[in-house]
C-alpha positions in Angstrom: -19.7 19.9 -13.1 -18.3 23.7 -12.7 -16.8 22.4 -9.2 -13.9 20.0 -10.0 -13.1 22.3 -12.8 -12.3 25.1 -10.7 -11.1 23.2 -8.3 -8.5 21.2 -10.7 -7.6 25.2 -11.7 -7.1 26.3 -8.2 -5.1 23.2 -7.8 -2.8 23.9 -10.8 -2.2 27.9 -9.2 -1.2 26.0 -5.7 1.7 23.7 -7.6 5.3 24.3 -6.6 6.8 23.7 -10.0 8.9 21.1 -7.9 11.0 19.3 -10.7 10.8 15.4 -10.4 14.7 14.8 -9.2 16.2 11.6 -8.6 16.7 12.9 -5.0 13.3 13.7 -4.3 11.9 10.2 -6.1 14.8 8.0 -3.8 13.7 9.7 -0.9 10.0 9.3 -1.3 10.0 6.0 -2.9 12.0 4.5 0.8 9.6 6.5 2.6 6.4 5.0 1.2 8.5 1.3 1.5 8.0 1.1 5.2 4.3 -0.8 3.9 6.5 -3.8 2.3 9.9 -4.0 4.4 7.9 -4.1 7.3 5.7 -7.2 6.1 8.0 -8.5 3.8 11.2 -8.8 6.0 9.6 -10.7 8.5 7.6 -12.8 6.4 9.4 -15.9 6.1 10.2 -16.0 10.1 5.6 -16.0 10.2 5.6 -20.1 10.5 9.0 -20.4 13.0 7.3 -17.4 15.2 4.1 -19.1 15.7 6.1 -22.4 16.7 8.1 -20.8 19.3 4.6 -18.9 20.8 3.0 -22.2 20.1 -0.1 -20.9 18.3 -1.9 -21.0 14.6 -2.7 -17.3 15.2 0.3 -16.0 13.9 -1.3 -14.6 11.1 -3.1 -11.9 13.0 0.5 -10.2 13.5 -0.2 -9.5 9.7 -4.0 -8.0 10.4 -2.9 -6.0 13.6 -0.6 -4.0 11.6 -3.3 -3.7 8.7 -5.5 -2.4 11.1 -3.1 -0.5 13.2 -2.2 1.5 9.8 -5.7 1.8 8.9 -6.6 4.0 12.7 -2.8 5.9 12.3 -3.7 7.2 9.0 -7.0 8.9 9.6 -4.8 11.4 11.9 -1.9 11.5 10.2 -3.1 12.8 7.5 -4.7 15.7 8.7 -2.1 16.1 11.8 0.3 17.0 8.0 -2.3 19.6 6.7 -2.2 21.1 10.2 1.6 21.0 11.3 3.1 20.2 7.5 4.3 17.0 6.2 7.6 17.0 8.0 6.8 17.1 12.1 4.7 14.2 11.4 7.2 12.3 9.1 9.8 12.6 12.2 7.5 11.2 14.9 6.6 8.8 12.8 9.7 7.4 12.0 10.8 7.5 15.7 7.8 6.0 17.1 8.8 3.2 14.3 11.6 2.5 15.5 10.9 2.2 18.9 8.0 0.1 18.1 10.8 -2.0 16.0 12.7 -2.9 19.0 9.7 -4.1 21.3 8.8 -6.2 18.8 12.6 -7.7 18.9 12.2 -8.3 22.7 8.6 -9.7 22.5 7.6 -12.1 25.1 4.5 -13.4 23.6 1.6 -13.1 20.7 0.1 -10.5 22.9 2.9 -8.9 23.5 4.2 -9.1 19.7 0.6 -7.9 18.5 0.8 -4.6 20.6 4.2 -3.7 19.1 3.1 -4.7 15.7 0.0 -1.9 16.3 2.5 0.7 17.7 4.9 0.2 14.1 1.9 0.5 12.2 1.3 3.9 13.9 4.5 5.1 13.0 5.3 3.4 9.8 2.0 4.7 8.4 3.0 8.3 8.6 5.7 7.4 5.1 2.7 5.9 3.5 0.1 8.4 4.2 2.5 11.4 3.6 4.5 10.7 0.7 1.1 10.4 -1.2 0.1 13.9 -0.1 3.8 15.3 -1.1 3.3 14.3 -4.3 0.1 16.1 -4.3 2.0 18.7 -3.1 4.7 19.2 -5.6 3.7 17.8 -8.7 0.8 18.9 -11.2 -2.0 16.5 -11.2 -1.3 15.2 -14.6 2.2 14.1 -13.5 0.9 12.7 -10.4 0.6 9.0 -11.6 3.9 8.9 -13.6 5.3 9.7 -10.3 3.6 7.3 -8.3 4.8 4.9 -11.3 8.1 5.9 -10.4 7.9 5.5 -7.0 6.4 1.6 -7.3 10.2 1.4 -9.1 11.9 2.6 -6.1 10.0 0.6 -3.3 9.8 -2.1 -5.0 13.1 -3.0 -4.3 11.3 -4.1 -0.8 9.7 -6.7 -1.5 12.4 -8.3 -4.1 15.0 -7.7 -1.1 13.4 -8.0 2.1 11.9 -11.7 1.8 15.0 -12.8 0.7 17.2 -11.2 3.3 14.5 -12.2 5.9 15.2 -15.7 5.2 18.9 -15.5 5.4 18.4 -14.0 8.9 16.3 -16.1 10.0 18.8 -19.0 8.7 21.6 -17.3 10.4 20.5 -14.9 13.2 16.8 -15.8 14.3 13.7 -13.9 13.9 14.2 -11.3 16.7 17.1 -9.8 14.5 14.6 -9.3 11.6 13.1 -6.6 13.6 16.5 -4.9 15.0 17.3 -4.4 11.2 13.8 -2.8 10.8 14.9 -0.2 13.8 18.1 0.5 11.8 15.4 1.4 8.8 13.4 3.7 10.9 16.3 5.8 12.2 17.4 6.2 8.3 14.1 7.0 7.4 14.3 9.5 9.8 17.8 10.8 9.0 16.5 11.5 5.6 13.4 13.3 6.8 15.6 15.7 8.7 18.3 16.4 6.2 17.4 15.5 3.0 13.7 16.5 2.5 12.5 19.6 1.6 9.0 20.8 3.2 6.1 20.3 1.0 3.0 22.1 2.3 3.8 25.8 3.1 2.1 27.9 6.1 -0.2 29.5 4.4 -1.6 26.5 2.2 -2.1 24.9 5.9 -5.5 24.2 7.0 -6.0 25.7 10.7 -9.2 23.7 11.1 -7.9 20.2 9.7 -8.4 18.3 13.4 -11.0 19.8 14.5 -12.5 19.2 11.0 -11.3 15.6 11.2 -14.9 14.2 10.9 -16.7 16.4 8.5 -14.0 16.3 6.0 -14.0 12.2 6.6 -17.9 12.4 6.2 -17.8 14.7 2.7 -14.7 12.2 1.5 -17.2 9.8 2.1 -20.3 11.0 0.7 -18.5 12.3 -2.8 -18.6 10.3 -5.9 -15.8 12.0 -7.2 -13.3 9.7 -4.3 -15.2 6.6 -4.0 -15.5 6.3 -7.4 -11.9 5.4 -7.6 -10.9 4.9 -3.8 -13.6 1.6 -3.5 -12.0 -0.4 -6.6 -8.3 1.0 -6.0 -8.7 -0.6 -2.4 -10.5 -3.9 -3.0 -7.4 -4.2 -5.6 -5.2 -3.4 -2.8 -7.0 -5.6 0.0 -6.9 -8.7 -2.9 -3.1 -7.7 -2.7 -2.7 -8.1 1.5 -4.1 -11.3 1.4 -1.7 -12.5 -0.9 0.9 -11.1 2.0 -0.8 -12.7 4.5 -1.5 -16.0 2.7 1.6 -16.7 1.1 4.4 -17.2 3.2 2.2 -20.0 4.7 1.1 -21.2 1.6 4.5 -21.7 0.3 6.2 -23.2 3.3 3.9 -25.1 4.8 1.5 -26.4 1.9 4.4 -26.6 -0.7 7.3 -27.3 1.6 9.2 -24.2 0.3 12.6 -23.4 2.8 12.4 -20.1 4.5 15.6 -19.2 3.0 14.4 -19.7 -1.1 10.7 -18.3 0.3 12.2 -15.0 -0.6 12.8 -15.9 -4.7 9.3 -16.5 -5.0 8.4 -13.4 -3.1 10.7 -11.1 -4.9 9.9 -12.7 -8.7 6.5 -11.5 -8.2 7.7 -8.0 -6.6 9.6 -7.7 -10.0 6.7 -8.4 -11.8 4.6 -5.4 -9.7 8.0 -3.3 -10.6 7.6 -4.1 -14.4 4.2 -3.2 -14.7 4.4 -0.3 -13.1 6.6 1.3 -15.5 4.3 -0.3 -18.3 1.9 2.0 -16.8 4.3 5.2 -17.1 4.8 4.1 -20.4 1.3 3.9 -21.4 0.1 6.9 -20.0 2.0 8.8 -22.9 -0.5 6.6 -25.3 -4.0 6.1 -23.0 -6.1 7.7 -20.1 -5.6 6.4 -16.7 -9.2 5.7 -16.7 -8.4 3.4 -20.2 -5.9 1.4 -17.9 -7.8 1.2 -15.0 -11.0 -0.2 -16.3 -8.9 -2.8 -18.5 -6.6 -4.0 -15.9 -9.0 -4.1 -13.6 -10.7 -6.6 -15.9 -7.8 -8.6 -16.9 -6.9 -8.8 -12.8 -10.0 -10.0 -12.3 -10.0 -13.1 -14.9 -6.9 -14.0 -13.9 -7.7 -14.2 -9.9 -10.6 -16.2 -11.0 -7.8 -18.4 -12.6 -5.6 -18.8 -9.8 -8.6 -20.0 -7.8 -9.4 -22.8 -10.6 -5.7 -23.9 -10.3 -5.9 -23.9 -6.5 -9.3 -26.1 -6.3 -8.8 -28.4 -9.0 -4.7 -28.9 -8.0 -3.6 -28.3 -11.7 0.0 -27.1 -12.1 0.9 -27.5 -8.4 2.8 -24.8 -6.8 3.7 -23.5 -10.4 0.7 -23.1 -11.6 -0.1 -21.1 -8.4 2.6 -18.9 -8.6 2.4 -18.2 -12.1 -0.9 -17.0 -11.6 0.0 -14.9 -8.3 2.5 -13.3 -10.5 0.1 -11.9 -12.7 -2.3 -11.3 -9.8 0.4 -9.4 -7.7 1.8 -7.2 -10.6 -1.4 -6.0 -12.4 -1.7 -4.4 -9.6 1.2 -1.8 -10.7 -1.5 -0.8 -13.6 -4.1 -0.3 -11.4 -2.9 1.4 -8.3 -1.2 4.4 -9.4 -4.0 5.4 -12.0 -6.6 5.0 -9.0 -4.6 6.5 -6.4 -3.9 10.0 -8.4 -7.7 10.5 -9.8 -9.2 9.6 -6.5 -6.8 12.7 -5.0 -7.4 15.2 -8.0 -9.9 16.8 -7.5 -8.9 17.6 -3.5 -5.3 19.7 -3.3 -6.8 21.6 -0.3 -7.1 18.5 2.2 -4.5 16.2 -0.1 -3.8 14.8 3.7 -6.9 13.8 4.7 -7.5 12.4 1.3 -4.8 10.1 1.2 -5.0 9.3 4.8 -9.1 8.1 3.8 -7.6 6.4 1.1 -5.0 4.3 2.4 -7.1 3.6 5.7 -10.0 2.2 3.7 -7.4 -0.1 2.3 -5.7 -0.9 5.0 -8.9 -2.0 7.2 -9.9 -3.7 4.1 -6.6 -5.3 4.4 -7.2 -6.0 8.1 -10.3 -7.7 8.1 -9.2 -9.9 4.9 -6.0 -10.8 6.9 -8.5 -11.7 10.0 -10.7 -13.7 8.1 -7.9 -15.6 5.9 -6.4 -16.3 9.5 -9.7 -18.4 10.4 -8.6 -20.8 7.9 -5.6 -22.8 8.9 -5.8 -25.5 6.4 -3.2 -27.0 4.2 -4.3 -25.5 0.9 -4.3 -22.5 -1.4 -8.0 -22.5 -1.3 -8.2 -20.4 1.1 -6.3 -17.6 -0.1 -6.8 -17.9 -3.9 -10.7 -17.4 -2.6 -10.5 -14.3 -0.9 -8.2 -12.7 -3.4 -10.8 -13.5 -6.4 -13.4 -12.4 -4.4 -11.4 -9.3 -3.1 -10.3 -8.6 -7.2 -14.5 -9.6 -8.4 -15.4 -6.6 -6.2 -12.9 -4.4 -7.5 -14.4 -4.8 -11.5 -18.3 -4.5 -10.3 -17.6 -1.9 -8.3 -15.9 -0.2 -11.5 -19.1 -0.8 -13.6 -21.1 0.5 -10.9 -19.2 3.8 -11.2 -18.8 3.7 -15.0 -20.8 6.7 -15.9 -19.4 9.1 -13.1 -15.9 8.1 -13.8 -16.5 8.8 -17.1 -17.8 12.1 -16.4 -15.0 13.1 -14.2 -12.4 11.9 -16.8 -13.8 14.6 -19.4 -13.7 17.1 -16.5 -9.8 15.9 -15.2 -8.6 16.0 -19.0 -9.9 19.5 -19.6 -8.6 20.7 -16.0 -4.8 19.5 -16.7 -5.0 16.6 -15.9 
């Protein structure tokens, strides 16, 4: 195990000493938002846009992106440990917003679906690269506070976007939803521009990072070290997407929730992913990420299995599903950030084409749970409830099967700085 050691040491040399400031956190934490305004804004318009295209597809919109994020990501990432982070975060956010606006004017599903590909393209590029600045700037063992932190900042997405989606759409109509999301992409990029720093200097670039693409994929791939964390962090996260795909539809159309109040259900749960979050800052001072993760993970998983109990046997109605999405939806805060920042440890030389792997995986998990919950256009929770247990039951096997190499590489993390 003399590798990740010196690699963790090498990885401590490369640090910037950056300082976590306020600035930097704001700037990052909108940045990696594009995921959740982009989905969540338009989320209560799902069931009025399938209406005026006359179709029960609607849902794919939802996958399209997943998987649209999922292809953007695998080049992204090493397009930022070619060129930097900042070239790529520009393009990105322009392509967004042009993407933005022919979703506005869309004519059809088809059409919609393409635009919906193209804004997953560019939004992916905040996602992907806001991971690998972290990387960049911060010490490995402050990398998960600061993804904590970061949770605090976007999470202001999902409480606010739902519920200003709804007003929209009650005032405006859905094609407005979208203009707004152009006005968010040419902040996004404003910020890029002026207000953030470059994180990746020249001579920490990699020359051979496209050409590279595939081998560096492959050895992602083929080491313990990420999948032990990237597999579970990602069937977490996929369990999560269904929930965004499921529950707009749920809500409104099984419960008979309004559009317009959609968004205080949506954004009560998004507080509850904000609160754990910072639990998990806060117990990091106390516990190992692995501690948290493997106990979460457990604790997720019981109470998806519960959620699908209430949904097949009817008991608590709506209340009883959304108290138990609650608890689905923000465990996830304890789980994600502690995943996310030991799956990238032990990598600081392709931190790019680490996170890209990462977030794609989840994101094409994502996608094919969004296809599959789209199959089932019933008027139940079932459905939904289901494929999140199933998504979350994955997730804790997958963390036994791993046990003994996570538990290995914690030894090695903690005596690298970690």
């Amino acid at each position: 195990m003399s590798r990740p050691t010196a690699t963790l040491a090498d990885a401590e040399d490369a640090q910037q000493a950056k300082p976590i400031s306020l600035k930097l956190i704001l700037i990052l934490g909108i940045l990696s938002a594009y995921g959740p305004i982009t989905i969540d804004l338009y989320m209560p318009a799902l069931p009025t846009i399938g209406r005026e295209f006359q179709t029960e597809r609607i849902g794919q919109t939802m996958s399209i992106y997943f998987l649209g994020m999922a292809l953007g990501q695998l080049f992204m990432g090493p397009l930022s440990d070619k060129f930097g982070r900042k070239r790529p975060l520009l393009f990105g956010c322009a392509l967004y917003a042009l993407a933005s606006l022919g979703c506005a004017l869309s004519w059809s599903l088809e059409s919609l679906l393409t635009f919906r590909f193209l804004q997953a393209l560019g939004g992916c590029a905040g996602m992907v690269l806001t991971i690998s600045m972290v990387r960049d700037f911060f010490a490995v063992k402050d990398s998960a506070k600061v993804l904590s932190y970061l949770v605090l900042v976007m999470g202001l997405a999902p409480i606010l976007a739902p519920l200003a989606g709804g007003q929209l759409l009650l005032y405006t109509g859905w094609r407005v939803i979208f203009l707004v999301l152009v006005g968010f992409g040419l902040l996004c990029f404003v910020m890029v521009a002026l207000g953030l720093p470059e994180s990746l200097p020249q001579k920490r670039r990699s020359k051979n990072a496209l050409s590279n693409l595939a081998s560096n994929y492959r050895a992602l791939l083929r080491d313990v070290r990420f999948m032990a964390y990237a597999l579970p962090a990602n069937f977490i996260g996929a369990g999560f997407q269904v929930y965004l795909a499921g529950a707009a539809l749920v809500f409104i159309e099984v419960y008979g929730v309004a559009p317009q109040h959609f968004g205080w259900i949506f954004g009560l749960n998004a507080v509850g992913l904000i609160a754990m979050s910072q639990l998990n800052a806060w117990l990091l001072r106390r516990y190992s990420s692995d501690t948290i993760l493997n106990k979460a993970t457990f604790a997720l998983m019981l109470v998806a299995l519960a959620l699908l109990l209430i949904a097949v046997t009817g008991f608590g109605g709506m209340i009883g599903v959304w108290v138990a999405l609650f608890f689905c939806v923000g465990g996830s805060g304890l789980i994600r950030p502690n995943a996310t920042a030991r799956a990238m440890a032990p990598f600081p030389e392709k931190a790019g084409s680490a996170s890209a792997l990462l977030n794609s995986l989840g994101a094409g998990l994502g996608a094919l749970t969004g296809y599959i919950l789209s199959l089932f256009h019933t008027q139940s929770a079932v459905p939904m409830a289901a494929l999140l247990a199933v998504c979350y039951v994955v997730a804790w096997l997958l963390l036994l099967a791993f046990r003994q190499t996570t538990k290995r590489l914690s030894v090695v993390l903690e005596q690298g700085g970690s």
